[in-house]
Phi, psi and omega in degrees: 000120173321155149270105176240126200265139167283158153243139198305351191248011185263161167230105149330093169109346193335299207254356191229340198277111174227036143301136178268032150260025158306306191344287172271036170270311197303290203286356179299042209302124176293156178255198181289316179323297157358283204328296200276024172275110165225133241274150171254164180308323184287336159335005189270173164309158188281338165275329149340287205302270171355290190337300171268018168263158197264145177277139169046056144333295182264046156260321187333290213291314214264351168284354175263317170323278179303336160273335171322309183286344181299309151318316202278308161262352185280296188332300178310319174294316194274334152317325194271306184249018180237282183298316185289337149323270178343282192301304186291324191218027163067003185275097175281146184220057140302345190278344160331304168330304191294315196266286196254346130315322179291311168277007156223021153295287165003289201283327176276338172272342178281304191296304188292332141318282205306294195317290148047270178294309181271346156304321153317312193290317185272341172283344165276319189287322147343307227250334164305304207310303192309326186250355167055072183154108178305350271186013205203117158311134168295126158335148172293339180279311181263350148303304193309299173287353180278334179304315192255006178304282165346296109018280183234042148286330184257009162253357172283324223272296190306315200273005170255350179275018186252319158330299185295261224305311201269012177282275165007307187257049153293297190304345169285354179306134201287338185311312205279329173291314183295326155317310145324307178300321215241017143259012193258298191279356167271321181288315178308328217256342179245025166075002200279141173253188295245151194261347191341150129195126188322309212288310201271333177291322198255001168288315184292309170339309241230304191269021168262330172307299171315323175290329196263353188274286163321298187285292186339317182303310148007301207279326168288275160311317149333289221276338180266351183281341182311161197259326190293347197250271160358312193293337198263019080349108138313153180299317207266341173276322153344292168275007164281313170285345177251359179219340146296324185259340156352287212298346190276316179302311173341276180295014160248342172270333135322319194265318172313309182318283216281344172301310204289320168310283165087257182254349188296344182297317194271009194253123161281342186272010180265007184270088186277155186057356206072348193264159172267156161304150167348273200329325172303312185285305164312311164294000211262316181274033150245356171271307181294356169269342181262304165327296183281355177275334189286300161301332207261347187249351158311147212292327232276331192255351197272316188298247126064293210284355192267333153323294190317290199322302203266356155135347173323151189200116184314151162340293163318324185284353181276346178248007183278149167322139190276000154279277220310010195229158179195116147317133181273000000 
């Protein structure tokens, strides 16, 4: 490594440095000492170094990614439960927006992060199966995403405790109280002594579990990604918590989703526009991911994938050159 010698009459950092531990570099006259002193490259302030590293690199990607869909699905929930009021029937529900547009961009944007995470994992074994061999690189692209599961398993995490707190503050809204009062005085007005229904009871019941269920599981996982926690974690109890209790947190919140639906698949006034609800679209790439975790775990590909996986390589493939093969 090049030696780079000051000259006494030089000020170090003079012209490009404007930190303060520059400072007295400025106001400093060099001596002799300096003079014959010599600095290897790598030698600079600490702050200098700090400056030029780019922050959360291995953030970019998956914060661009969470915001797009955020963007994505909040248009979409606000084309549905906002603007299509407005236009058909003059009815502003803007208020609508801060709260309850939000909650249900949130839940859908956590579920489609969550799915996400575990579609990389089934497009590599898919993709061993296909090639019969573990020994053979992954496209760059699906290395790039397998890279980032981490990342954005713990912003699916977040954005569902943001979900729970603002599902929590539905009943302080002043909106939900008037809504009460004028379903309290809608029931006096139809004679009713009870509003029960069985239908509506055991649907909330029920996808509230899943969700408070769902999340804990999150919660579990998230806590387990910690470097402090992990590390006292053997590989196989690791991957028993990231990829068994995943796939169960996956399928309860799937389930929550398509519960919290309920009769809404078959009710036509829930197509507005032509577009379907929210929940549909929101279930559909975690059912297909579960779907395809479901086939992959029949005895005929799971026994096949556990082979590769432990160094098995199909028959043809043993006769190939041994540059053509590299380990992932």
């Amino acid at each position: 490594m090049p030696l780079v010698h000051f000259d006494s009459n030089v000020f170090p950092f003079d012209q490009d440095c404007q930190d303060q531990e520059c400072v007295p570099l400025r106001k400093t006259k060099a001596g002799p000492l300096l003079a014959s002193l010599a600095l290897e490259s790598f030698e600079f302030p600490t702050s200098v170094a700090l400056e030029e590293m780019p922050l959360f690199p291995q953030w970019h990607l998956p914060l661009r990614l969470t915001a797009m869909l955020l963007v994505g699905t909040f248009l979409y929930t606000f084309l549905r439960d906002v603007l299509q009021p407005f236009v058909s029937q003059s009815k502003s529900d803007f208020y609508k927006v801060p709260v309850l547009v939000m909650n249900k961009t949130l839940p859908w944007t956590s579920i489609t992060l969550l799915a996400l995470v575990y579609l990389p994992g089934l497009l590599a074994a898919l993709l061993q199966l296909h090639r019969g061999t573990k020994y053979s690189h992954f496209p760059n692209w699906l290395d790039r995403w397998l890279s980032m599961r981490k990342q954005l398993g713990l912003l699916s995490f977040y954005l569902a405790c943001l979900h729970a707190v603002y599902s929590l503050c539905y009943p302080m809204r002043r909106s939900y109280r008037y809504k009460l009062l004028n379903w309290a005085y809608q029931q006096v007005q139809q004679n009713k002594e009870d509003a029960w229904v069985s239908d509506d009871v055991w649907r909330m019941e029920i996808y509230v579990s899943l969700g408070i269920m769902g999340l804990g599981l999150l919660a579990l996982i998230a806590v387990s990604s910690l470097p402090s926690v992990s590390n006292t974690l053997n590989w196989r109890e690791f991957t028993c918590i990231q990829r068994s209790l995943g796939y169960t947190a996956l399928l309860l919140c799937t389930s929550h989703a398509l519960v919290y639906g309920w009769k809404k698949w078959v009710e036509l006034n829930q197509y507005v526009w032509y577009t379907p609800p929210s929940f549909i679209l929101a279930s559909m790439l975690p059912l297909s991911v579960l779907l395809v975790k479901a086939v992959l775990l029949l005895p005929c590909w799971n026994r096949r994938l556990e082979q590769i996986r432990r160094g098995w390589e199909r028959p043809l493939l043993l006769l190939q050159p041994n540059n053509q093969k590299g380990e992932i």
